[in-house]
LUMMARLO-220688 format. One record per residue: z, x, y of N, C-alpha, C in turn; residue in one letter. Coordinates in pm, 1 decimal, always signed. Layout:
<marvos>
Z / X / Y / Z / X / Y / Z / X / Y / A .
...
</marvos>
This chain:
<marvos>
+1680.9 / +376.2 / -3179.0 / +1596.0 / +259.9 / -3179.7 / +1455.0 / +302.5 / -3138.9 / X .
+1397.9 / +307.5 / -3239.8 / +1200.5 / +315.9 / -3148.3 / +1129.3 / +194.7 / -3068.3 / X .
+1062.1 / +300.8 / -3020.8 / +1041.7 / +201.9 / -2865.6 / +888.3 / +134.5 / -2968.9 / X .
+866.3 / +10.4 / -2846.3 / +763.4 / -48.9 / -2915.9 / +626.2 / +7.5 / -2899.8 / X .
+504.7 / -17.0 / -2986.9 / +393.8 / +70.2 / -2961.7 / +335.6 / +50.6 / -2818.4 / X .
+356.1 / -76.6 / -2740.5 / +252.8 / -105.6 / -2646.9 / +395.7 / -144.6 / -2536.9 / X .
+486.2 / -5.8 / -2525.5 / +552.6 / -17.4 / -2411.8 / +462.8 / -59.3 / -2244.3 / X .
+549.9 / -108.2 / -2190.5 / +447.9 / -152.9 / -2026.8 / +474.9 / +32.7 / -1954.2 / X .
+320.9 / +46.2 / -1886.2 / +328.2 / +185.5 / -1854.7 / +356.8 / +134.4 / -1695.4 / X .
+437.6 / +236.0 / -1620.5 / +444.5 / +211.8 / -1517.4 / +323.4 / +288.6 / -1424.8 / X .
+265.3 / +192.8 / -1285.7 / +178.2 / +231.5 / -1280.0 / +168.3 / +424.3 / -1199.1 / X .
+65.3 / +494.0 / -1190.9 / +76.2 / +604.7 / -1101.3 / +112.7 / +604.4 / -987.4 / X .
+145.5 / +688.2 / -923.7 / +183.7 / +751.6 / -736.4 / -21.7 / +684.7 / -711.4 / X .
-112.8 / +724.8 / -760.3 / -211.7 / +746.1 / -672.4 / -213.5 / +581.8 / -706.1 / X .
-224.2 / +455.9 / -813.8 / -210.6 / +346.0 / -780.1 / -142.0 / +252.0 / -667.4 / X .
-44.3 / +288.3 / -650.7 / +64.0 / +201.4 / -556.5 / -41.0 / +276.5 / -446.8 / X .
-104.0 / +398.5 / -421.8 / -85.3 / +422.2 / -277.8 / -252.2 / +348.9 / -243.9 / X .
-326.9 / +338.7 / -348.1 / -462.1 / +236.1 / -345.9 / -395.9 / +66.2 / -325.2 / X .
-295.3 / +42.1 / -373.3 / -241.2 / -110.5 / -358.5 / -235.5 / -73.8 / -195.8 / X .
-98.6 / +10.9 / -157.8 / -112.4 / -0.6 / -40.6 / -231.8 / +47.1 / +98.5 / X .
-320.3 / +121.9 / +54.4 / -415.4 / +130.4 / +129.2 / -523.7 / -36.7 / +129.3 / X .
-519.8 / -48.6 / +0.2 / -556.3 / -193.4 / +31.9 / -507.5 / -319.1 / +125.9 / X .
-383.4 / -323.0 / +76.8 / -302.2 / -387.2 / +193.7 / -275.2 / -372.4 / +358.7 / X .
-320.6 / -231.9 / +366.5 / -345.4 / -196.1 / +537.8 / -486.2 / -232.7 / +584.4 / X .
-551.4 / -295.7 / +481.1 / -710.0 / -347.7 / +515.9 / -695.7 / -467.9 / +532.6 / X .
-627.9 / -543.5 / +437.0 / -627.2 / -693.6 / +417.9 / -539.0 / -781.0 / +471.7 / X .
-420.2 / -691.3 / +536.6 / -338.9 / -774.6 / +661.7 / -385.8 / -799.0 / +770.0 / X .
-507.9 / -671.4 / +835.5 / -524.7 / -733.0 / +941.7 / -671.4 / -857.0 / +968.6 / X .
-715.4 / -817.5 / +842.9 / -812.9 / -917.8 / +810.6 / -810.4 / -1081.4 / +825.0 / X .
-668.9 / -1044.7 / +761.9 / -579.0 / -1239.1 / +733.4 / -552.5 / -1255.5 / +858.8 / X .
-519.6 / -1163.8 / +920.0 / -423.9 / -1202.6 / +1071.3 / -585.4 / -1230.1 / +1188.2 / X .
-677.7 / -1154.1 / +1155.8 / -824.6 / -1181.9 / +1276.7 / -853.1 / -1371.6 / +1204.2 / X .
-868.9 / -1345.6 / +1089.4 / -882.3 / -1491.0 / +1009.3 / -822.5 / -1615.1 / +1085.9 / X .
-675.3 / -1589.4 / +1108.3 / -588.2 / -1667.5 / +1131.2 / -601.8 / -1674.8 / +1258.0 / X .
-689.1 / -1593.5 / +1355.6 / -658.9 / -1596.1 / +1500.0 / -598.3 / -1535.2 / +1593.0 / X .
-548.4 / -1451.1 / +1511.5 / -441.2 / -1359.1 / +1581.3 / -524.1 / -1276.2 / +1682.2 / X .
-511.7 / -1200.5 / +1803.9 / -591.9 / -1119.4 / +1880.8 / -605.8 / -951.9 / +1802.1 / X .
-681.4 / -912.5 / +1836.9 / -752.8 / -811.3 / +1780.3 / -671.4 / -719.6 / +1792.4 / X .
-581.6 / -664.1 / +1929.7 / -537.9 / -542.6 / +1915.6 / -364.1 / -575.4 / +1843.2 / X .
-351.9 / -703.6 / +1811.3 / -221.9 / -707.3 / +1716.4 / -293.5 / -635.7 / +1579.4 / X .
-413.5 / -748.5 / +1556.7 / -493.0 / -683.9 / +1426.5 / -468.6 / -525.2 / +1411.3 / X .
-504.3 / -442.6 / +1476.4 / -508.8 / -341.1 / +1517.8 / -380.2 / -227.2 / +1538.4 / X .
-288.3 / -340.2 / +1545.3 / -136.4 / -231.6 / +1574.3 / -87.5 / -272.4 / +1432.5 / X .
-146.8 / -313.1 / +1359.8 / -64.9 / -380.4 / +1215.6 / -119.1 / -280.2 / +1104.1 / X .
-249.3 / -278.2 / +1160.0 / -312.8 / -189.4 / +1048.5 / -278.9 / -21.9 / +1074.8 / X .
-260.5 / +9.1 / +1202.1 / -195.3 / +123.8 / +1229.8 / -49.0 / +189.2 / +1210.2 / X .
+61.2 / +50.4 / +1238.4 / +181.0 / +54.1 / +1190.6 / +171.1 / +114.4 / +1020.8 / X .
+62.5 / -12.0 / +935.0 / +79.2 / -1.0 / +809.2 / +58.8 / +136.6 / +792.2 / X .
-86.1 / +216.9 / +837.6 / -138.1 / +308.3 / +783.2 / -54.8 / +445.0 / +792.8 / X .
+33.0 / +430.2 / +889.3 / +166.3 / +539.9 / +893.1 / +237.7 / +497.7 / +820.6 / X .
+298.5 / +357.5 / +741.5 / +412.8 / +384.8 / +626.0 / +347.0 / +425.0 / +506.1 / X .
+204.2 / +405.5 / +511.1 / +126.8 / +456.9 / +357.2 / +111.3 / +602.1 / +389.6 / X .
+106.5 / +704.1 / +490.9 / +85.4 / +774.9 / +507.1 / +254.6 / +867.3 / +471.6 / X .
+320.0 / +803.7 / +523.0 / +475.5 / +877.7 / +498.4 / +507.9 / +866.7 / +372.5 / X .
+499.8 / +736.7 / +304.1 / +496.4 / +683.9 / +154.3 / +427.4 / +828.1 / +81.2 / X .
+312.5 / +840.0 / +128.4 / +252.0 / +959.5 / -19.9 / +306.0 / +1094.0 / +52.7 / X .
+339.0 / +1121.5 / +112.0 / +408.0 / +1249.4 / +187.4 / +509.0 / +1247.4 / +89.1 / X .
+648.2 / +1155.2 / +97.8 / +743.4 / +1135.0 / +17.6 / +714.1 / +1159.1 / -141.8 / X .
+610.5 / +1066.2 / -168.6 / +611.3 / +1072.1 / -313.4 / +551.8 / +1231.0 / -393.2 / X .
+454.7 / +1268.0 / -297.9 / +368.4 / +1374.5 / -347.9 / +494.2 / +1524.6 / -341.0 / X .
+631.7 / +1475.2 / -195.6 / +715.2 / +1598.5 / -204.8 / +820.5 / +1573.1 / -323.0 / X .
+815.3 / +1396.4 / -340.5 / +955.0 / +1402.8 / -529.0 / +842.6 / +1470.6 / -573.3 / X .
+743.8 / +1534.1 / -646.1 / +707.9 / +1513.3 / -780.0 / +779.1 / +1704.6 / -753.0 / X .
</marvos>
């Protein structure tokens, strides 16, 4: 069976890890927004920035 011309491409390792570097910016943003105190702000964006950090460790050792 041939595949169709305009199969969906899945996106790159270096995309997801820009989604998620984005997302370690913009959680703690929402959370100062919302009121939350600064050094939660602060342990959220740090928590995050170690699973994005282990995340491309992982991905960069599959390839």
């Amino acid at each position: 069976m041939p595949r169709p011309a305009h199969a969906p491409v899945r996106p790159t390792e270096d995309d997801l890890l820009r989604w998620a570097a984005f997302g370690c910016l913009l959680a703690p943003a929402v959370l100062l927004w919302r009121g939350a105190p600064f050094l939660t702000a602060a342990g959220v964006a740090c928590g995050l920035a170690a699973v994005t950090a282990a995340s491309r460790v992982l991905i960069r050792r599959s390839r």
